[in-house]
C-alpha positions as CSV (number, residue, x, y, z in Angstrom):
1,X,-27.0,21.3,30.3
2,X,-30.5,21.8,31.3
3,X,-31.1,25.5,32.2
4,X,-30.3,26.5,35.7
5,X,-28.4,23.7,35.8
6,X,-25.1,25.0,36.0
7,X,-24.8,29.0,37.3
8,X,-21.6,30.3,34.6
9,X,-21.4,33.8,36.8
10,X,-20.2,31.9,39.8
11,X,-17.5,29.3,40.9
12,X,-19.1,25.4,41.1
13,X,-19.9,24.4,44.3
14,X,-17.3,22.3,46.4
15,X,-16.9,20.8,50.0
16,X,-16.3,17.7,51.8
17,X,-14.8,17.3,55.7
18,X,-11.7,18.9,56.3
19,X,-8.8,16.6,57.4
20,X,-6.7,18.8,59.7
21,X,-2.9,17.2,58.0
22,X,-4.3,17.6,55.0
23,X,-5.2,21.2,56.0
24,X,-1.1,22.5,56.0
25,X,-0.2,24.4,52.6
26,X,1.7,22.7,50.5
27,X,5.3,23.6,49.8
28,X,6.6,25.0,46.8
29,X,9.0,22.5,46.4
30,X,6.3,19.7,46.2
31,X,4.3,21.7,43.3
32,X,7.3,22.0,41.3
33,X,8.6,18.5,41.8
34,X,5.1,17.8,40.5
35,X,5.0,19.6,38.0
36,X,7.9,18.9,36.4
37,X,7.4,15.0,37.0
38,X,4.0,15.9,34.8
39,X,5.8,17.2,32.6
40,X,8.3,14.1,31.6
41,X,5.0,12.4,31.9
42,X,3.7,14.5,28.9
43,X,7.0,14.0,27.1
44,X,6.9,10.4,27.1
45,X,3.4,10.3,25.8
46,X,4.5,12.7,23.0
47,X,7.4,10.4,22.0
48,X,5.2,7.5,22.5
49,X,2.2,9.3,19.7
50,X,4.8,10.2,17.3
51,X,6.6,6.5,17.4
52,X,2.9,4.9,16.9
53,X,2.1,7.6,14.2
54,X,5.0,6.5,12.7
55,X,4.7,3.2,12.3
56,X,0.8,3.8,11.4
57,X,2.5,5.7,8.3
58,X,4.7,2.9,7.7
59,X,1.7,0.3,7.7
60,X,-0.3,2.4,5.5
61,X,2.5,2.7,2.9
62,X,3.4,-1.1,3.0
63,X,0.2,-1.7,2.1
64,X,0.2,0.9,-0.9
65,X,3.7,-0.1,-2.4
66,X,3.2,-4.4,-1.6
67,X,1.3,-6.0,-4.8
68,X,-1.8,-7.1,-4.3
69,X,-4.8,-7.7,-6.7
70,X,-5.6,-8.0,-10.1
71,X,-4.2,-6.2,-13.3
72,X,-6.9,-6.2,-14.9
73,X,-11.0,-5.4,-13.7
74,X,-12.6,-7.7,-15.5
75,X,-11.3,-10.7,-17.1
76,X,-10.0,-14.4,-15.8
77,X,-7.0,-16.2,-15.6
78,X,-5.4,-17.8,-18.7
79,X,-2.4,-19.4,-17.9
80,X,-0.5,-19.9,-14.4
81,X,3.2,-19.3,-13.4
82,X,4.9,-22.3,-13.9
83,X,6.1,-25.1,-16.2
84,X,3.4,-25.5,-19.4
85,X,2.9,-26.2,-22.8
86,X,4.4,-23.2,-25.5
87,X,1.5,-22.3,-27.0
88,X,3.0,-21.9,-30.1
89,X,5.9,-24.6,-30.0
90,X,3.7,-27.4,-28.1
91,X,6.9,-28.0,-25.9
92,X,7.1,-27.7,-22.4
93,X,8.8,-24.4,-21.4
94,X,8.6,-22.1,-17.9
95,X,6.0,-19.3,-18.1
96,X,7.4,-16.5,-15.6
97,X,3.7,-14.6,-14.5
98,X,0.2,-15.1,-14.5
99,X,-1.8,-14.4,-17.8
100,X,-5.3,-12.9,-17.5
101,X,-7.4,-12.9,-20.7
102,X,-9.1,-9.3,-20.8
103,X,-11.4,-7.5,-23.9
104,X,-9.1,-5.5,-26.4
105,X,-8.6,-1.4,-24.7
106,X,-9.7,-2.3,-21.4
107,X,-7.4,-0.7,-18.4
108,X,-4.4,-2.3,-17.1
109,X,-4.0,-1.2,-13.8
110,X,-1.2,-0.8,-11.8
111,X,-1.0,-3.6,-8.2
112,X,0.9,-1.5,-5.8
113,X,2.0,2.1,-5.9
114,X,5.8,2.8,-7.8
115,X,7.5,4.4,-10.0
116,X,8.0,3.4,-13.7
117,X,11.4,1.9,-14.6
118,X,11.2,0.5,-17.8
119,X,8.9,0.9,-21.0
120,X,8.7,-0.1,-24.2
121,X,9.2,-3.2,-26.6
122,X,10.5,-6.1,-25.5
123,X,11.4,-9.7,-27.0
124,X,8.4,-11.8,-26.1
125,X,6.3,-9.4,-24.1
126,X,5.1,-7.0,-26.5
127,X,5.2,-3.5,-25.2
128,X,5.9,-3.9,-21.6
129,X,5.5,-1.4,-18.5
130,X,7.7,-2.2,-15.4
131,X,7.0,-0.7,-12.2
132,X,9.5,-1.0,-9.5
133,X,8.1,-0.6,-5.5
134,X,10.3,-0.2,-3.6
135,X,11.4,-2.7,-1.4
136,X,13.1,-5.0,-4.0
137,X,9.3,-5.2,-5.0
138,X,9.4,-4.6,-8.9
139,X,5.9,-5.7,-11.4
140,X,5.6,-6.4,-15.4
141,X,2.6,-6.1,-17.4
142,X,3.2,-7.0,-21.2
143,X,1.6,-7.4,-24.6
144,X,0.1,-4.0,-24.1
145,X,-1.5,-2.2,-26.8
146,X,-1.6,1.5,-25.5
147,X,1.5,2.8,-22.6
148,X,-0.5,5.4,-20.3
149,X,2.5,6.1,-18.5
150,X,6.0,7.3,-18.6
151,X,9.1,6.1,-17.4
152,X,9.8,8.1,-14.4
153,X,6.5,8.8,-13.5
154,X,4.9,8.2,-10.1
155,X,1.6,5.5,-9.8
156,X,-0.6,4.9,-7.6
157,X,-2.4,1.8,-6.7
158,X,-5.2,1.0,-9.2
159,X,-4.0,3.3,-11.5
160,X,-4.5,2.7,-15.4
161,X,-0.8,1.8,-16.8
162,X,-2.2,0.6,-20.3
163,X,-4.6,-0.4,-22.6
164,X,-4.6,-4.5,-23.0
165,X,-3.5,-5.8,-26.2
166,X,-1.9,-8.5,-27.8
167,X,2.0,-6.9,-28.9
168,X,4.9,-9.5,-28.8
169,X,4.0,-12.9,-28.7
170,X,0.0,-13.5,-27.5
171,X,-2.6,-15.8,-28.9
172,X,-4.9,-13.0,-28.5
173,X,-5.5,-9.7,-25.9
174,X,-4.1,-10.3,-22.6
175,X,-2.2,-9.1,-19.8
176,X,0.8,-10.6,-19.3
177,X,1.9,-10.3,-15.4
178,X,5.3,-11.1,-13.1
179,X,6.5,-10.0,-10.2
180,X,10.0,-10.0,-9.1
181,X,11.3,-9.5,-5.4
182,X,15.1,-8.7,-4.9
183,X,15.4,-9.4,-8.8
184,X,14.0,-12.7,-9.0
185,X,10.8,-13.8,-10.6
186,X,8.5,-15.0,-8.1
187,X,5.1,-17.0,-8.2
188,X,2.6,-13.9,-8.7
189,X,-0.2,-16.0,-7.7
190,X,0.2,-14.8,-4.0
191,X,-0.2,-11.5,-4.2
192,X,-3.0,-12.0,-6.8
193,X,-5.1,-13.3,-4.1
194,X,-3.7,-10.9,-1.7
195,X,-6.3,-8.3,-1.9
196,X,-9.6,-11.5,-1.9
């Protein structure tokens, strides 16, 4: 305020006509009834703020714990889910996730936020690192070279999991990737481009 505007030491001025019915005091009845019909008014609004926080919350962590993105930072996609030749047979055969072709060391990184459920070797996947969501949401990342995790432990999104390599049965460093909802392998592809 500009100085002198306002005078802190006295009341603000007020005024207008006076309406003579509006002139009567008001009963103590009316103030109350008010008062307490503010009130409920207040209440609602509370439970109303703490329903939309809620479900804020619940947004926020769906997005967190639902994959999305890539394993890896930098690399490309080798192979798709899907029917394809064995690279080492030459006969068709069903490849279960999404292979991206990454430099030896680099960071896999974890697509949602979990907990680790499984680690270790496996036939055909190297050393492998399972992450379960939540939500019958559950990831695999295999022919790792180097586990950064432990089973138990808590990850975040983004997180480094591993170190790509080329354990179990690769042609050379990559990350081997699947998702599985409610137990069943699903095309990963979708939740690869998820986060584009």
């Amino acid at each position: 305020l500009d100085k002198g505007e306002f005078n802190f030491s006295q009341p603000p001025p007020v005024g207008g006509p006076e309406i003579p019915e509006a002139a009567e005091p008001v009963a103590a009845d009316e103030v109350l009834a008010s008062l307490a019909s503010f009130e409920k008014q207040l209440a609602d609004r509370e439970r109303q703020m703490r329903v939309l926080e809620d479900l804020l919350l619940a947004s926020r962590l769906q997005k967190e714990v639902r994959p999305s993105g890539w394993p890896v930072e930098n690399g490309w996609i080798s192979s798709l889910f899907g029917m394809r030749m064995d690279p080492f047979t030459g006969l068709r055969a069903f490849h279960a996730g999404v292979d991206f072709a990454a430099r030896q060391g680099a960071n896999v990184q974890s697509v949602a936020a979990g907990i680790v459920s499984d680690l270790g070797e496996r036939f055909g996947y190297g050393l492998l690192v399972e992450i379960n969501h939540g939500n019958g949401y559950v990831t695999r990342y295999g022919h790792n070279d180097t586990a950064l995790v432990t089973v138990g432990e808590r990850i975040r999104k983004g997180q480094a999991i591993a170190l790509v390599g080329d354990s179990g049965r690769p042609t050379g460093p990559h990350v081997h990737f699947e998702v599985l909802l409610n137990g069943r392998t699903v095309n990963p592809y979708q939740y690869i481009q998820a986060s584009r």
